[in-house]
C-alpha positions in Angstrom: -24.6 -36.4 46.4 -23.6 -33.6 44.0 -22.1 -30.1 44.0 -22.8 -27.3 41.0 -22.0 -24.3 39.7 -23.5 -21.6 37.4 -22.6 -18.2 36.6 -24.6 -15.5 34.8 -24.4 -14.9 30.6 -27.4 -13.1 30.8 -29.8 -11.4 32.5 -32.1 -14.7 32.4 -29.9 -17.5 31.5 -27.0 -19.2 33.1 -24.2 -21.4 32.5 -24.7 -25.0 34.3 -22.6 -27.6 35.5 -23.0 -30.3 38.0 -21.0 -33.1 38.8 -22.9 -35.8 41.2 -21.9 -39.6 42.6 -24.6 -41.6 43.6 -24.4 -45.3 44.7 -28.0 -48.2 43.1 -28.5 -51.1 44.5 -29.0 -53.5 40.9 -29.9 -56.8 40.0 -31.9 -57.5 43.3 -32.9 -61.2 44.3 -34.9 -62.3 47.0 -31.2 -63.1 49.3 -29.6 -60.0 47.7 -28.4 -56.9 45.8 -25.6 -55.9 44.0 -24.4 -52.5 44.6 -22.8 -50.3 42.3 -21.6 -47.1 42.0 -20.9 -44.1 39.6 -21.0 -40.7 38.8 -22.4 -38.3 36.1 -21.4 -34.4 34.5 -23.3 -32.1 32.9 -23.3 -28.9 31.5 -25.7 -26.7 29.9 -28.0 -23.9 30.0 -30.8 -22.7 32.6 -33.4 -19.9 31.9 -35.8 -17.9 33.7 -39.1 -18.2 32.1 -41.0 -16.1 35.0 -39.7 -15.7 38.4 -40.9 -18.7 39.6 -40.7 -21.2 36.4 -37.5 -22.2 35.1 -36.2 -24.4 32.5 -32.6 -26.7 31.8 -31.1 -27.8 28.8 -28.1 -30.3 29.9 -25.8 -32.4 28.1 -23.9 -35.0 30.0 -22.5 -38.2 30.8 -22.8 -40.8 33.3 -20.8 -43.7 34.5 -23.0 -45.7 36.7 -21.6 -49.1 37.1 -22.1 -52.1 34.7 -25.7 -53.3 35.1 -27.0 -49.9 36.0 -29.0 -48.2 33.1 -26.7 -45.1 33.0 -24.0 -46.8 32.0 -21.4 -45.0 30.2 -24.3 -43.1 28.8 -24.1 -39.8 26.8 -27.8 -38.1 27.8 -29.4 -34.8 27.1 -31.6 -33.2 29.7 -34.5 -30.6 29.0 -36.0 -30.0 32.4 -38.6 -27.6 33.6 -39.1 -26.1 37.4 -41.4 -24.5 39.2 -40.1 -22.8 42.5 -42.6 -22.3 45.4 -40.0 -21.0 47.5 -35.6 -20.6 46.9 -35.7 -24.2 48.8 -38.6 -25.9 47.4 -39.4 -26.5 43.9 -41.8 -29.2 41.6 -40.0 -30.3 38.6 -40.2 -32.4 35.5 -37.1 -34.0 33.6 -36.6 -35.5 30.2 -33.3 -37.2 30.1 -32.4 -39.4 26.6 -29.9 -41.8 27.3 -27.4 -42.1 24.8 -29.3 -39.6 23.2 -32.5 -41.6 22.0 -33.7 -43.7 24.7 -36.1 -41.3 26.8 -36.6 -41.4 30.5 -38.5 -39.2 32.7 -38.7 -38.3 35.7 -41.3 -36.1 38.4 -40.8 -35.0 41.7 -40.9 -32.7 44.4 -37.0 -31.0 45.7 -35.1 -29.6 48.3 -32.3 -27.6 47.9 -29.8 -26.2 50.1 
């Protein structure tokens, strides 16, 4: 779960944060899991390309619990949206953890 904020610097960019807590189950066996927890900030910028396309740059941390691969991980974001609708959007996302290690990610999201 997570909770944001942003606030206007110009007419077609914004100031970003976020701060989320999310819970990964990790080193799964066949008889179990271990579960961890953690959390993650980040700050940065979001622009309007068009009205419908959008795009992130983020800087942030997360502390995810000690087998899970965010660990006490600096990352940088650069993320790019496009909104069908205010609730629905298709995204892509290009995280570096600890600012080499790349990870992405693509999906489909629901805001509310």
């Amino acid at each position: 779960i997570g909770f944001g904020y942003h606030t206007e610097i110009t007419s077609s960019n914004d100031f970003v944060v976020s701060l989320s807590r999310g819970t990964v189950d990790s080193g799964c066996s066949i008889f179990e899991c271990t579960r961890e927890s953690g959390y993650s900030f980040s700050a940065g910028i979001r622009t309007a390309i068009t009205e419908r396309v959008q795009s992130k740059v983020m800087l942030g941390y997360n502390d995810g619990g000690d087998r899970y691969m965010y660990d006490k991980k600096t990352t940088a974001n650069i993320d790019i949206t496009y909104n069908f609708s205010e609730v629905f959007d298709v995204f892509f996302d290009t995280k570096l953890l600890n600012l080499y290690e790349p990870f992405y990610t693509f999906g489909v999201r629901a805001k509310f």
